[in-house]
Structures are given as structure tokens and as C-alpha cells.
N, CA and C atoms as a LAMMPS dump frame, in Angstrom:
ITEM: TIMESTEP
0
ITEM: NUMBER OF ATOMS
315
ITEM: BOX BOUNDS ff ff ff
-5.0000000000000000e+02 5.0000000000000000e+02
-5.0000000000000000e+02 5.0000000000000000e+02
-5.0000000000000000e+02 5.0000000000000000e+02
ITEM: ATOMS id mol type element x y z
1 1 1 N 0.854 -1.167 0
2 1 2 C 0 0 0
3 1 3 C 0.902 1.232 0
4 2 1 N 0.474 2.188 -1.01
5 2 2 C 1.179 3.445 -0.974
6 2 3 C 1.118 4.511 -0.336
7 3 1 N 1.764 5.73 -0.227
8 3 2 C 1.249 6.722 0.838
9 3 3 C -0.255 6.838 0.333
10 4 1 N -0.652 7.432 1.529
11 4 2 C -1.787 8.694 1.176
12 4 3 C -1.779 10.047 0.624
13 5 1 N -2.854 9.774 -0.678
14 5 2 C -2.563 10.953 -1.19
15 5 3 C -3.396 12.465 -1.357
16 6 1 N -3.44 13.225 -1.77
17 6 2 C -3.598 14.65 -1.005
18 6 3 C -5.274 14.358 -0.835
19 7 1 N -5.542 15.451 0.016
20 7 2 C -6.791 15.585 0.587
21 7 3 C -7.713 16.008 -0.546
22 8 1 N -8.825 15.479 -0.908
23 8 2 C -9.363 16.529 -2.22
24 8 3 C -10.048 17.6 -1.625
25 9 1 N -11.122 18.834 -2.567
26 9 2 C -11.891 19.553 -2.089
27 9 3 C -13.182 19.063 -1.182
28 10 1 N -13.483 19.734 -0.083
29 10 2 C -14.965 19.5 0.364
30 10 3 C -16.273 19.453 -0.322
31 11 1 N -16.91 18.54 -0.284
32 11 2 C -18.035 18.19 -1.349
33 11 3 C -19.176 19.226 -1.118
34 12 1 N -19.546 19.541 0.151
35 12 2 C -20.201 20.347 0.508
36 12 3 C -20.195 21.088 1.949
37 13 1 N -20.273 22.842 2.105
38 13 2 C -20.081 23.298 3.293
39 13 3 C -21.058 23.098 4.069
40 14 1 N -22.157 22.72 3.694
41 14 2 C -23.695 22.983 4.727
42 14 3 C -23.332 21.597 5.114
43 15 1 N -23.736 21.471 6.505
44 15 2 C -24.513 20.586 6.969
45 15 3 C -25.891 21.051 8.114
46 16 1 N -26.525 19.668 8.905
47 16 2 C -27.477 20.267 9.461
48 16 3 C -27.473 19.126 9.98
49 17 1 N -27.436 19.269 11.796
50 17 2 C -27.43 17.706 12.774
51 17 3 C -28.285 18.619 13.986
52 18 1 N -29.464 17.906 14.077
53 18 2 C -30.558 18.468 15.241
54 18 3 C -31.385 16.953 15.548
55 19 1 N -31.814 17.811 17.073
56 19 2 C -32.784 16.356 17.977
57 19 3 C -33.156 17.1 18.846
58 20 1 N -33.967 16.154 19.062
59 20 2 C -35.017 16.456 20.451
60 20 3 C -34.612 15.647 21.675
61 21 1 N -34.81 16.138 22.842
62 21 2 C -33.835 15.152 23.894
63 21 3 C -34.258 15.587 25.177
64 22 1 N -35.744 16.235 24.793
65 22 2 C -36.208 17.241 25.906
66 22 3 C -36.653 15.546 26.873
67 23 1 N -36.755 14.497 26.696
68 23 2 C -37.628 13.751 27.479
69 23 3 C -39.33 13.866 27.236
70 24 1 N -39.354 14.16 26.31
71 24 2 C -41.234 14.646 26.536
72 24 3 C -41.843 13.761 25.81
73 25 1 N -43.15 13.276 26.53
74 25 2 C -43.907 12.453 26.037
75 25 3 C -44.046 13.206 24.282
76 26 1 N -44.364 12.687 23.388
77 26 2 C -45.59 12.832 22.4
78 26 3 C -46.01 11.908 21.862
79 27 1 N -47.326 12.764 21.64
80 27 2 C -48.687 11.99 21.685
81 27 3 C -48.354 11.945 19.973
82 28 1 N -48.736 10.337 19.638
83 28 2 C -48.647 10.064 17.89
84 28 3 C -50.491 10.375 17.889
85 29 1 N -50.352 10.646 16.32
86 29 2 C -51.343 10.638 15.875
87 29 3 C -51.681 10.316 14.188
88 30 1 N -53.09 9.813 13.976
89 30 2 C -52.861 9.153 12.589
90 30 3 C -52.837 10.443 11.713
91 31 1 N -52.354 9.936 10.369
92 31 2 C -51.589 10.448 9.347
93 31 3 C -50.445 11.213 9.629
94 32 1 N -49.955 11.332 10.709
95 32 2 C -48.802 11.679 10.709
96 32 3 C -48.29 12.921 12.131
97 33 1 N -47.673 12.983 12.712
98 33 2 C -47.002 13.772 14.042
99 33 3 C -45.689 14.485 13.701
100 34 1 N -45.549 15.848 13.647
101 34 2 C -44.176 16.496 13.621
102 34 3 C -43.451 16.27 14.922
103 35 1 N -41.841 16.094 14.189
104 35 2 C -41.135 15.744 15.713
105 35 3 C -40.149 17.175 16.07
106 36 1 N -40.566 17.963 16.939
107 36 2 C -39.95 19.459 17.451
108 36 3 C -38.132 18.754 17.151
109 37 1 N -37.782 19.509 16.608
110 37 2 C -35.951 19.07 16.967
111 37 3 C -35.077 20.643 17.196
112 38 1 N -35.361 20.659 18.275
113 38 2 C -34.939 22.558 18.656
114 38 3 C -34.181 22.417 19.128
115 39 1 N -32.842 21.488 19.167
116 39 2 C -31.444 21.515 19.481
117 39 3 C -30.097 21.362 18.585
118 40 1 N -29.678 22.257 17.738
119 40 2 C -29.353 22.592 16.788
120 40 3 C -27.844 22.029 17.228
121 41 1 N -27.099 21.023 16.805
122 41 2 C -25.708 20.984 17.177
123 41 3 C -24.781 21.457 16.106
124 42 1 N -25.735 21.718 15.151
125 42 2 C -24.581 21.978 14.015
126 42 3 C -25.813 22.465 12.852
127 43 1 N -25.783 23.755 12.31
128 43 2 C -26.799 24.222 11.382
129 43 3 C -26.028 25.764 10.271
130 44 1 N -25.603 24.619 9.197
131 44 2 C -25.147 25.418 8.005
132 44 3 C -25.699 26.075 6.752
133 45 1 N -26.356 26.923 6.088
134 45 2 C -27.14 26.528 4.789
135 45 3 C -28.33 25.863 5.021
136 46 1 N -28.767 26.1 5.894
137 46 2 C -30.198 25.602 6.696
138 46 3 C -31.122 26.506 7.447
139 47 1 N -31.86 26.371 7.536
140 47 2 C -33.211 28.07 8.209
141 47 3 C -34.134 26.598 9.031
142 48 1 N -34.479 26.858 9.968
143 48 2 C -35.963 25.938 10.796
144 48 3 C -36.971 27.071 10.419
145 49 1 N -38.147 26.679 10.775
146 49 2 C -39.212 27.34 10.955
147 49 3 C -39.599 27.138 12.406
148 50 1 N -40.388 28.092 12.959
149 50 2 C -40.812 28.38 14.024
150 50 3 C -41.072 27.618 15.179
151 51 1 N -41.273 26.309 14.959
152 51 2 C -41.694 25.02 15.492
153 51 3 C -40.838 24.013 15.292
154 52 1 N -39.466 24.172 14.711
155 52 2 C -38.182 23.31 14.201
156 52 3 C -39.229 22.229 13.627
157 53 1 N -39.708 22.161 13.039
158 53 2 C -40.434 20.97 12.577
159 53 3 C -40.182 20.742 10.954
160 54 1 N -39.605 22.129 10.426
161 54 2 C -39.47 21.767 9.147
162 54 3 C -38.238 22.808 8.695
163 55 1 N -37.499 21.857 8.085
164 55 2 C -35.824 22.89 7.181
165 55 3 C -35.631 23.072 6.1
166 56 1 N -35.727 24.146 5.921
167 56 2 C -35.266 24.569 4.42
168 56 3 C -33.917 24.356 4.255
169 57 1 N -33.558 23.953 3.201
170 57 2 C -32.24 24.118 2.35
171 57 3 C -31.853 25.141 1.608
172 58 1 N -31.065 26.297 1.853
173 58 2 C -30.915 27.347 0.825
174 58 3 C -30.203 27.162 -0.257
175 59 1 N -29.464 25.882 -0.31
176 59 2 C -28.781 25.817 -1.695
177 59 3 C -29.374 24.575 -2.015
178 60 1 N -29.811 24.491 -3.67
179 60 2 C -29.839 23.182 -4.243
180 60 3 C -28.623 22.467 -4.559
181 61 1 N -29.129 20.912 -4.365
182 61 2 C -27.991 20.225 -4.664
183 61 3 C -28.269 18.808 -3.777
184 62 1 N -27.717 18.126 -3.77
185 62 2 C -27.479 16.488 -3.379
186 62 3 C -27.244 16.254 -2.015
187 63 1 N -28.338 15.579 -1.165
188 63 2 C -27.719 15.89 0.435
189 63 3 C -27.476 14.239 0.632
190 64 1 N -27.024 13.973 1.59
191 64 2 C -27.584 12.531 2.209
192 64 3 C -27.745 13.036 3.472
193 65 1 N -29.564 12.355 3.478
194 65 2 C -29.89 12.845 4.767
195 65 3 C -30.739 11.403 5.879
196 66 1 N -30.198 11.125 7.369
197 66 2 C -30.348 9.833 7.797
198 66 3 C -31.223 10.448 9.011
199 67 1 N -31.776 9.481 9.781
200 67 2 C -32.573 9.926 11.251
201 67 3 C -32.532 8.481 11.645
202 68 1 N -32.736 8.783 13.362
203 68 2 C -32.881 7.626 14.125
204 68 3 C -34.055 8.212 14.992
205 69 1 N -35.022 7.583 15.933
206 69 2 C -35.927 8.157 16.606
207 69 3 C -35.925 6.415 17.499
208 70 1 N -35.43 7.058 18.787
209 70 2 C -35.723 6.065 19.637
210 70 3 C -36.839 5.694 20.462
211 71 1 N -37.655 4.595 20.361
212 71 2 C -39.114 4.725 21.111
213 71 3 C -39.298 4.418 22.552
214 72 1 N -40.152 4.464 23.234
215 72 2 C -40.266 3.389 24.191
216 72 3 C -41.458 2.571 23.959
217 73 1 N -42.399 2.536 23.207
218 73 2 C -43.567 1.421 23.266
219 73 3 C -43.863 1.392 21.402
220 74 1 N -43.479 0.695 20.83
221 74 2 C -44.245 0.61 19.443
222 74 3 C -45.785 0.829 18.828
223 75 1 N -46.262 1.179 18.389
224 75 2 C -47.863 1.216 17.784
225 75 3 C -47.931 0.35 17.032
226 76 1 N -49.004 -0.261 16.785
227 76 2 C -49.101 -1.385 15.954
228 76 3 C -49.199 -0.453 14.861
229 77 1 N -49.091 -0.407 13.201
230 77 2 C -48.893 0.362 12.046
231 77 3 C -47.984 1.473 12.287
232 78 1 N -46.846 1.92 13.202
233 78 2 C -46.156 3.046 13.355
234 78 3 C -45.367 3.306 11.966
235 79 1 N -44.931 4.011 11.856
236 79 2 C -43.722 4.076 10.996
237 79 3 C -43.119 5.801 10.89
238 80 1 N -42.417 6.126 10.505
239 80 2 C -41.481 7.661 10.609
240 80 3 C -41.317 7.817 8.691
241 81 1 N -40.619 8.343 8.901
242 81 2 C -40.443 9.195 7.031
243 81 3 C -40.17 10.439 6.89
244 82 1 N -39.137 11.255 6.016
245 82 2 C -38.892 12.219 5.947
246 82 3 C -39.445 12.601 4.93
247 83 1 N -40.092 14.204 4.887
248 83 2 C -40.775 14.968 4.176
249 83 3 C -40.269 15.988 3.304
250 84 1 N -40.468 16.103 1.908
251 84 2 C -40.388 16.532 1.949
252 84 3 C -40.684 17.923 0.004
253 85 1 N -41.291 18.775 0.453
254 85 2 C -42.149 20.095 -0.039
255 85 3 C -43.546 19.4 -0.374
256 86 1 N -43.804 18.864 1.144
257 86 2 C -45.035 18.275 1.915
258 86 3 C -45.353 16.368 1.213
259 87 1 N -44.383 16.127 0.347
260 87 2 C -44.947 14.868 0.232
261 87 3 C -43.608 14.12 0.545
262 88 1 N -43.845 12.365 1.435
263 88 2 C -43.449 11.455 1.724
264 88 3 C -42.036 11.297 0.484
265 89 1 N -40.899 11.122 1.535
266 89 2 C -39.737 10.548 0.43
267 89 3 C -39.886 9.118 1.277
268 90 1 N -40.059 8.396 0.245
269 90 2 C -40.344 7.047 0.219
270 90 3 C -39.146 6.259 1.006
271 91 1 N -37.998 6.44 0.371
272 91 2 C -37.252 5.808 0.573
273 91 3 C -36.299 6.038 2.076
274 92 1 N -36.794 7.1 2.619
275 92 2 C -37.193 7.09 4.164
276 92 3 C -37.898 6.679 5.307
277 93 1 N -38.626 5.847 4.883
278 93 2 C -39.895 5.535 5.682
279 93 3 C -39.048 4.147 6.335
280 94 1 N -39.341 4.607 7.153
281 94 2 C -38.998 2.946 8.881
282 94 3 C -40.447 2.809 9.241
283 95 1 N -40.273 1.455 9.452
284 95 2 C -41.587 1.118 10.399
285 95 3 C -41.183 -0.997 10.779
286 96 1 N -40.902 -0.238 12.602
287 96 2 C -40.484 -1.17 12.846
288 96 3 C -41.378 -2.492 12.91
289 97 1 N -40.613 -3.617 13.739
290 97 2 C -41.412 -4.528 14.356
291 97 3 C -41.962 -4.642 16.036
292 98 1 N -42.648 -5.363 16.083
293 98 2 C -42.811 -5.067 17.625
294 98 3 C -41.994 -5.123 18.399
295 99 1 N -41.106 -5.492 18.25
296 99 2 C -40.017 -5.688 19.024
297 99 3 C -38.645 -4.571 19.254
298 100 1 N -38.935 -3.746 18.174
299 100 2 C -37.682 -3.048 17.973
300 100 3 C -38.197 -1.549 18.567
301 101 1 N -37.502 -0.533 19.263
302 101 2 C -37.171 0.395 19.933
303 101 3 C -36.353 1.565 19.439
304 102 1 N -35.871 1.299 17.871
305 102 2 C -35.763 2.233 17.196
306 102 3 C -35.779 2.278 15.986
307 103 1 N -36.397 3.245 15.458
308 103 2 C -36.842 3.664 13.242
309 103 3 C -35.036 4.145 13.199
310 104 1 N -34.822 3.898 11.957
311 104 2 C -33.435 3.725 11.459
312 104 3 C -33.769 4.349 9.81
313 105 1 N -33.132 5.699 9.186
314 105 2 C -33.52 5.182 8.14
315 105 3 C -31.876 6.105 7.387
């Protein structure tokens, strides 16, 4: 194996890493529950709205974007999914088994 070689450019400056961690119950409800995430550990090229419930992106372009949401009691039909300019990105959607204690996506 040869050295390592130079560092390339950064792919992108924005990022955006937030959660909720207040401890607080919430109450699910059908078709769907916003999850407050008003603890901002890191927010680049990103705006919340009033209720952290929803982020704009000010630049277009290619994100990869992941979530975990840890439960304590499952719903029978639960599932999570990221939103987004109000309709379901599919390929986000968790919905565990009874057994499992956290959506992964």
C-alpha cells in the first residue's frame, strides 16, 4: 500500500445535525405527528421554521440525509419518514417490528 494521497476539495459546506432530547412524552397521531428538533448541534445553509419541525435548504444540490428516533412502546402500524415540499420521500420511511425500539432510516 502506498502513501496517502492529497486531501481533495470538500463536497459540501452545509450541513445540518438536530434532535429532540427534551424527554417529553408525544402523543402520535394518525396520518402523521411532527417531531420538534430545537437543538441545533450543528446548522449550516439551513433556516428551521418556528416550530423546528421543518428545514429549508438554501442551496440546491445532493444531500444525504439519515434519522434515528428512539421509542419506548411501538404502535401497531407506526412508521417515521422524511418529508419533503409536503410529500413522503419514500425511501425514508422505517416502520419497525414489535419488538424493535428504534426507526433507522
Amino acid at each position: 500500500m502506498g502513501p496517502t494521497g492529497p486531501t481533495g476539495p470538500a463536497v459540501t459546506a452545509v450541513s445540518l445535525s438536530a434532535q429532540n432530547d427534551a424527554g417529553v412524552v408525544i402523543t402520535l397521531t394518525t396520518g402523521g405527528t411532527p417531531i420538534p428538533l430545537r437543538i441545533w448541534t450543528y446548522i449550516v445553509g439551513f433556516s428551521a421554521n418556528d416550530d423546528s419541525t421543518a428545514f429549508e435548504i438554501r442551496d440546491k444540490g445532493n444531500y444525504l440525509v439519515s434519522y434515528s428516533i428512539w421509542i419506548k412502546e411501538v404502535l401497531t402500524g407506526s412508521s417515521s419518514a422524511i418529508f419533503l415540499n409536503d410529500g413522503e420521500v419514500q425511501t425514508t420511511r422505517a416502520a419497525p417490528d414489535a419488538s424493535d425500539t428504534l426507526f433507522v432510516s
